[in-house]
SERO-4910 file (N, C-alpha, C, O; in steps of 0.05 Angstrom, whole numbers):
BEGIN
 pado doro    nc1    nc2    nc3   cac1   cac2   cac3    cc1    cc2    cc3    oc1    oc2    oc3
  Unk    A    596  -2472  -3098    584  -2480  -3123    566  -2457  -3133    552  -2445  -3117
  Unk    A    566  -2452  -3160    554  -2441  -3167    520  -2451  -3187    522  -2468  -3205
  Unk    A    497  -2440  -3180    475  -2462  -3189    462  -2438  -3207    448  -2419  -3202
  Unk    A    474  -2449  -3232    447  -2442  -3262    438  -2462  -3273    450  -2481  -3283
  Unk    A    415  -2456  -3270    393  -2456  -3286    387  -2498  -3282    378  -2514  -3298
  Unk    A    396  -2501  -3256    393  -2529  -3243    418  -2541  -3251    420  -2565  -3258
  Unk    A    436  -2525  -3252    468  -2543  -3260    488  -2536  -3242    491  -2512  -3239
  Unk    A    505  -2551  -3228    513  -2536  -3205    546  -2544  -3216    555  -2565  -3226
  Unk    A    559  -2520  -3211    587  -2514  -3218    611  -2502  -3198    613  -2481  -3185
  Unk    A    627  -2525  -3199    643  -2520  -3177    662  -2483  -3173    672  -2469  -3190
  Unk    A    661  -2480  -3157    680  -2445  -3158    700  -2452  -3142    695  -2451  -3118
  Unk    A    732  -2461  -3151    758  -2473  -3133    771  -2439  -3132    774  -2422  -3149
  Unk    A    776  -2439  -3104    791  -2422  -3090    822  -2424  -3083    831  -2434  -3063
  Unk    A    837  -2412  -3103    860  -2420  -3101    889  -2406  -3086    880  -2385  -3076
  Unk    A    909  -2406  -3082    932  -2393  -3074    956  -2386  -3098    961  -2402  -3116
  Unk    A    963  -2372  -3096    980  -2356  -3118   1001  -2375  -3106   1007  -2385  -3084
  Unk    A   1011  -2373  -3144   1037  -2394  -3140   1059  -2381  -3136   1077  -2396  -3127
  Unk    A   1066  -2355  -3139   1086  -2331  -3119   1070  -2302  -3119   1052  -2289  -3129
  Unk    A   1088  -2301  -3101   1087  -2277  -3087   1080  -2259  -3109   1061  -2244  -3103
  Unk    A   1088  -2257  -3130   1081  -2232  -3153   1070  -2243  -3175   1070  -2230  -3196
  Unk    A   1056  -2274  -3173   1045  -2277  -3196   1016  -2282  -3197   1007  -2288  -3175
  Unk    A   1003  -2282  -3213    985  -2275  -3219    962  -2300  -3224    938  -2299  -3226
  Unk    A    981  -2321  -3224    964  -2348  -3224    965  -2365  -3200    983  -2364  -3184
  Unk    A    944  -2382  -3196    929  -2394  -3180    937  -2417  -3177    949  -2422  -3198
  Unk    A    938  -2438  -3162    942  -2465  -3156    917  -2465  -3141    913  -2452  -3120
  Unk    A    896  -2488  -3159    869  -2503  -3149    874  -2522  -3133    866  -2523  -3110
  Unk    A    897  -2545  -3151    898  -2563  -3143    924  -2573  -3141    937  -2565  -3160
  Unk    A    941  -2590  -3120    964  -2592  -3115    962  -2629  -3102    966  -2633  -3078
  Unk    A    956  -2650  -3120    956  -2667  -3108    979  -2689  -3109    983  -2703  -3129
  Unk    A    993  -2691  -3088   1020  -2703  -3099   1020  -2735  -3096   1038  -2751  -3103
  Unk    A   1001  -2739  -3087    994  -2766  -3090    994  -2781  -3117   1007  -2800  -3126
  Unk    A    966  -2760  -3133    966  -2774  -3163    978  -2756  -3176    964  -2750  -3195
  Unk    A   1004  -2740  -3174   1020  -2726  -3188   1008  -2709  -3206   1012  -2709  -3231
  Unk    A    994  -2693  -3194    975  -2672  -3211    977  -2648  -3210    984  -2643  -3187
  Unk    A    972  -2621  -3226    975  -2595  -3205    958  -2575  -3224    966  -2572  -3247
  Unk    A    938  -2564  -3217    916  -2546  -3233    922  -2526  -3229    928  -2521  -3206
  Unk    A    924  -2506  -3247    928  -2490  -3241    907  -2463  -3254    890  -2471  -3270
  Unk    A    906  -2432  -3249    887  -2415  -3264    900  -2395  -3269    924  -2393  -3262
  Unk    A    890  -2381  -3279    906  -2344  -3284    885  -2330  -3317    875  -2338  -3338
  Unk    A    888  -2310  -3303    870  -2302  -3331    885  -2287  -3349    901  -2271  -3339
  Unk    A    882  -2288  -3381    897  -2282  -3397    881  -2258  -3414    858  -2249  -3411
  Unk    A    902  -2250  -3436    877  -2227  -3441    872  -2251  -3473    887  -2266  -3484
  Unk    A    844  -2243  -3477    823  -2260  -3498    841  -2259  -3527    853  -2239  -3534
  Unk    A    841  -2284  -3544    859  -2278  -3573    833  -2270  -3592    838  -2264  -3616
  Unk    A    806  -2271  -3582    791  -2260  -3606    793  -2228  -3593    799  -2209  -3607
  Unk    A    788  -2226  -3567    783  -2185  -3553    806  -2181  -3536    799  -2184  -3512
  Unk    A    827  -2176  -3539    851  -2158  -3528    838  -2141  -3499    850  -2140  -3477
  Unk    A    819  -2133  -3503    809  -2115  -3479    800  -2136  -3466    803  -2130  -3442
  Unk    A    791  -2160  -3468    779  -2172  -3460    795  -2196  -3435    820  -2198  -3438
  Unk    A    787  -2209  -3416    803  -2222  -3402    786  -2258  -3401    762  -2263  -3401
  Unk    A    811  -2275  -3401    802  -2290  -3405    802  -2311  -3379    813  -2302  -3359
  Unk    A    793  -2335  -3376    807  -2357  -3350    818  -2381  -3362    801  -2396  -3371
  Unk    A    840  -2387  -3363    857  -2399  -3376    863  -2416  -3342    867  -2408  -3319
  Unk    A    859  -2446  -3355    868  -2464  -3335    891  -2492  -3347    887  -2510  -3363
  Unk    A    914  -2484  -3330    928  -2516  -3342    934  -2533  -3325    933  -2530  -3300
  Unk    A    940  -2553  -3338    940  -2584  -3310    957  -2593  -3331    958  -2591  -3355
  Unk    A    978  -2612  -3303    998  -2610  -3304   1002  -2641  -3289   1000  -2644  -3264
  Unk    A   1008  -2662  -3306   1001  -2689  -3298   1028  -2697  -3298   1038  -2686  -3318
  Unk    A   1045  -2709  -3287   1070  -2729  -3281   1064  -2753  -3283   1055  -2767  -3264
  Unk    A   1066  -2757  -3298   1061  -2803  -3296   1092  -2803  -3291   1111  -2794  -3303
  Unk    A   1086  -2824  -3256   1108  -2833  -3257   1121  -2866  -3268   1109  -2887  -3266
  Unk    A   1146  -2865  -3280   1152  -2883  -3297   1156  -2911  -3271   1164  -2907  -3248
  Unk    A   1147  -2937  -3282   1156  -2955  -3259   1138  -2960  -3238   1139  -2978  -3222
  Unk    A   1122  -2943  -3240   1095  -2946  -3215   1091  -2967  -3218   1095  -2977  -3240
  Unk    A   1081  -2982  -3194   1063  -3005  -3177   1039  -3006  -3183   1026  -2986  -3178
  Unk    A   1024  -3034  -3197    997  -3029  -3177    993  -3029  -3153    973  -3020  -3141
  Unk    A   1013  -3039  -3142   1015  -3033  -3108   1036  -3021  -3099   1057  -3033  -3094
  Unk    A   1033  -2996  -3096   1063  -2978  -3089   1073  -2993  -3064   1098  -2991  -3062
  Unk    A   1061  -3007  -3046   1076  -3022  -3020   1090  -3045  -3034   1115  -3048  -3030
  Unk    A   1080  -3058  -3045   1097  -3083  -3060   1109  -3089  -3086   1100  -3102  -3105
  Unk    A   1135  -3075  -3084   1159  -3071  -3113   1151  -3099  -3122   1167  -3102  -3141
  Unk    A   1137  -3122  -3120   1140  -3145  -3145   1115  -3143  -3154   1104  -3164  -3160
  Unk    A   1098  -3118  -3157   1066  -3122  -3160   1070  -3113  -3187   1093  -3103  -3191
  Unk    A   1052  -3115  -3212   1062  -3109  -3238   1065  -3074  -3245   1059  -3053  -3232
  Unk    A   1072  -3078  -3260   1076  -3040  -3266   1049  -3031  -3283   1040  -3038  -3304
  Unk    A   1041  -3009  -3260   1021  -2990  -3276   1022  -2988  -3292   1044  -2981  -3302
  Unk    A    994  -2992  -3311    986  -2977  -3342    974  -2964  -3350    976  -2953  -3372
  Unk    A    947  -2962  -3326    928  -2938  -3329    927  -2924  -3306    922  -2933  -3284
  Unk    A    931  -2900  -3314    923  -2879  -3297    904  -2862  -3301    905  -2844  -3318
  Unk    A    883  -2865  -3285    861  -2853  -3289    854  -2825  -3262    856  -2827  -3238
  Unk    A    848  -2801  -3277    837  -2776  -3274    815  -2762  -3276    805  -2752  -3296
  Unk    A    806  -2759  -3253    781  -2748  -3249    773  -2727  -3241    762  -2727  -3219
  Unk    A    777  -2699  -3256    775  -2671  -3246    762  -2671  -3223    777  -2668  -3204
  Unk    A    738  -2674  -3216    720  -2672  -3199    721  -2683  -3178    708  -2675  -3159
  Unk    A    738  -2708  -3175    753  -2718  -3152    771  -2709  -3139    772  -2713  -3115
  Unk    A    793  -2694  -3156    815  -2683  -3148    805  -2647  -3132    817  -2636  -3113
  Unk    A    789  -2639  -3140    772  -2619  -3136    760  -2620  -3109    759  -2598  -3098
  Unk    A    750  -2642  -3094    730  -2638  -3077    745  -2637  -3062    766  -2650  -3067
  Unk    A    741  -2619  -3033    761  -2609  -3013    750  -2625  -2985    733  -2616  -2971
  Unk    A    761  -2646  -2979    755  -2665  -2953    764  -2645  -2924    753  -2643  -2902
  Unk    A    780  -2636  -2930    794  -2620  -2908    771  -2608  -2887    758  -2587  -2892
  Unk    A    768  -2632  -2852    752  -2621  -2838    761  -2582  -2838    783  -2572  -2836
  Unk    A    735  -2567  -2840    738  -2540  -2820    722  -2537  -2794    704  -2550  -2784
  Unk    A    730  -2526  -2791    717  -2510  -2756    683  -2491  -2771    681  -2473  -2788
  Unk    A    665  -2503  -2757    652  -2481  -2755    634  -2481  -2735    631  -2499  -2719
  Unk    A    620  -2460  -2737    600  -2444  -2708    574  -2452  -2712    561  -2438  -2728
  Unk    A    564  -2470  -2701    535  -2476  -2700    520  -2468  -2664    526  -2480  -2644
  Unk    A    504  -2449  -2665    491  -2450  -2642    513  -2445  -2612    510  -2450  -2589
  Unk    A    531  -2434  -2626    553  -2423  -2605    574  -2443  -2603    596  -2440  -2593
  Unk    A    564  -2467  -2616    586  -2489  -2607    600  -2489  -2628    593  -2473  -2646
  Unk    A    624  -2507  -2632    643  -2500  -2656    637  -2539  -2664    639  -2559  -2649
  Unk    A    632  -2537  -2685    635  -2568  -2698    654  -2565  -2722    657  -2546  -2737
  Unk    A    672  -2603  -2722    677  -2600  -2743    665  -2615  -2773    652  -2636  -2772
  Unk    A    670  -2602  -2793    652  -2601  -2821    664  -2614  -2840    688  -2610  -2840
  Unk    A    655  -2630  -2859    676  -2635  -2881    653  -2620  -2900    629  -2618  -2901
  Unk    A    677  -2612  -2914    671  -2589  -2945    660  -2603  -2962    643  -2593  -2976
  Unk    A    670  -2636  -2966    654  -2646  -2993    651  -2666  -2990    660  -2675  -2969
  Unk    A    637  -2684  -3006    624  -2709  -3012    638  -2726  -3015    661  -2720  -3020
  Unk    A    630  -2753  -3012    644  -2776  -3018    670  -2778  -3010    688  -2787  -3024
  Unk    A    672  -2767  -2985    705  -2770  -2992    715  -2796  -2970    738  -2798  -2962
  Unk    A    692  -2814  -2961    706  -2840  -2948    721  -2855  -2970    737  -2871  -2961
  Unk    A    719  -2854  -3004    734  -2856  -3022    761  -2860  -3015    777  -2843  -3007
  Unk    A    765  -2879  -3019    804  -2885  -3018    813  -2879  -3030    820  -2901  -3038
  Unk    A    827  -2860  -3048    842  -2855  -3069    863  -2869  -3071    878  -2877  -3054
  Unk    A    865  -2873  -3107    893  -2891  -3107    910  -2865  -3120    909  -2845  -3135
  Unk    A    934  -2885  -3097    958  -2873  -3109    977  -2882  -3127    988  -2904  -3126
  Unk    A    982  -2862  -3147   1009  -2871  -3162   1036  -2863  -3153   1055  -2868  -3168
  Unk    A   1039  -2849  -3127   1066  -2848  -3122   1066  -2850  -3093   1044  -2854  -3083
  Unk    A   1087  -2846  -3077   1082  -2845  -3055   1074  -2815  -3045   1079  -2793  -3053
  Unk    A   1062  -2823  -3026   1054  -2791  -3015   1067  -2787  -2994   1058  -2796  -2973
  Unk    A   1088  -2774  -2995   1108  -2763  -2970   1095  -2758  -2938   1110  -2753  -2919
  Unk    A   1075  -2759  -2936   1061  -2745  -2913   1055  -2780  -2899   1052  -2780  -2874
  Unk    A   1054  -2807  -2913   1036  -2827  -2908   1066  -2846  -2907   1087  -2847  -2919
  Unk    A   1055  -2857  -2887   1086  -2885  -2883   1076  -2918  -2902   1059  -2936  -2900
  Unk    A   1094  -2912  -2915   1090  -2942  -2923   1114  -2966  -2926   1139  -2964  -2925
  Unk    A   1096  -2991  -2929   1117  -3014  -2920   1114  -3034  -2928   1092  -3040  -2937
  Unk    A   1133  -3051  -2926   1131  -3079  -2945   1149  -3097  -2923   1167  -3093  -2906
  Unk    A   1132  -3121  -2934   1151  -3148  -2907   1167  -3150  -2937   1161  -3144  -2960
  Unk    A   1199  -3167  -2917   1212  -3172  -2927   1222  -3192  -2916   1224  -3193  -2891
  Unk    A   1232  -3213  -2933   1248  -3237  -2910   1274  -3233  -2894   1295  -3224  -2902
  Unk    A   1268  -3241  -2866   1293  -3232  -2847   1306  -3260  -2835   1291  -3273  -2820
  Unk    A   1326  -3268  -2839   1336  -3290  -2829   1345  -3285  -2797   1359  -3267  -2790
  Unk    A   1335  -3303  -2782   1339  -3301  -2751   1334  -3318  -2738   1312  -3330  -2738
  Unk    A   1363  -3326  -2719   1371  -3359  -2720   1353  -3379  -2735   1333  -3391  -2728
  Unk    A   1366  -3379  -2759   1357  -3399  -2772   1335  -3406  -2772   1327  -3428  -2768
  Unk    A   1322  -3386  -2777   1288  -3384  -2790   1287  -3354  -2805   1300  -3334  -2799
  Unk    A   1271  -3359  -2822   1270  -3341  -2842   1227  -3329  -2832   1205  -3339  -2832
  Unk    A   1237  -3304  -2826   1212  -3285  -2812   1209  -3261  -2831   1229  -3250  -2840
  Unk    A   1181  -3255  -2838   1171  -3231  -2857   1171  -3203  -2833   1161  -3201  -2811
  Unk    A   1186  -3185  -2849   1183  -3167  -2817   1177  -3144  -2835   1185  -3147  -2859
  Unk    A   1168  -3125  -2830   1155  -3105  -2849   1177  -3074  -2845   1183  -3061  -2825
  Unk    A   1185  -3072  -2874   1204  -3051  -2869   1189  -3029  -2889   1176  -3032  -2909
  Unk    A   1198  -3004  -2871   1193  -2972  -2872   1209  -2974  -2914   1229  -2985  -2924
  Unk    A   1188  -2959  -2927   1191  -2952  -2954   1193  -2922  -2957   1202  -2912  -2977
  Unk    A   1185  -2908  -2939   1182  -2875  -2939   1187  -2878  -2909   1167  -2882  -2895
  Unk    A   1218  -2878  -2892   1232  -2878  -2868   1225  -2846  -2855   1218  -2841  -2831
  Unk    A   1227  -2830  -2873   1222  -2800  -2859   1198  -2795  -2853   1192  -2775  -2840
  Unk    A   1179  -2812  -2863   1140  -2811  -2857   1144  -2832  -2836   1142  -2821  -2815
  Unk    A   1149  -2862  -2832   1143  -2869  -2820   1160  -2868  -2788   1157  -2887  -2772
  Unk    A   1177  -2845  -2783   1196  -2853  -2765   1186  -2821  -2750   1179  -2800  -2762
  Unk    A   1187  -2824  -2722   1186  -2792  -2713   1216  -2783  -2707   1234  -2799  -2699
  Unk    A   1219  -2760  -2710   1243  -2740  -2713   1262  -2740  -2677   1282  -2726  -2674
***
């Protein structure tokens, strides 16, 4: 973060989106189908000048769930976005306190559940479904994302 003048401003550290280009990926969240990106351009008022040009890059997916586990839940209509959410980096690191190594989370709030609008390939999800077996009808919960929820 950067702090002027009692205003504190986030500084996202990003990865080049290839090998020879010149722009940045902030943010890559495939959960809420989002992707930030940076790169600096040269200025349309000063040519000499360079600019930071940022675009985001939103996917609404068509047909979404309010409950992506349960296909009869009604279909999404708002999707709501929150730069500063998508921004904060939960990802424990390692660090060195007093010789010992602890781990740290980078940002705030993040016991936050985020909702998802799509599935997130990394996370298994599932829905009961009725299973007839001898003649009784049993809710048994079947795999929706089989390659997340199954090991190899």
């Amino acid at each position: 973060f950067i702090l002027d003048s009692g205003i504190a401003y986030p500084v996202l550290a990003g990865y080049p989106v290839g090998p020879d280009d010149q722009e940045y990926v902030l943010v890559n969240n495939k959960c809420q189908c989002i992707t930030v990106t940076s790169r600096f351009v040269p200025s349309k008022e000063n040519p000499d000048e360079e600019v930071l040009e940022r675009n985001i890059r939103i996917i609404v997916p068509l047909k979404a769930r309010e409950n992506i586990s349960d296909p009869l839940s009604p279909l999404r209509t708002t999707f709501v976005y929150r730069l500063s959410d998508l921004c904060k980096n939960c990802e424990p690191k390692e660090v060195e306190v007093g010789g010992a190594i602890y781990l740290a989370q980078q940002g705030n709030s993040c016991e936050d559940q985020q909702t998802c609008y799509t599935y997130d390939r990394n996370k298994c999800y599932s829905s009961p479904v009725p299973l007839l077996y001898h003649g009784e009808v049993r809710q048994v919960p079947a795999a929706l994302t089989p390659a997340s929820c199954f090991a190899e």
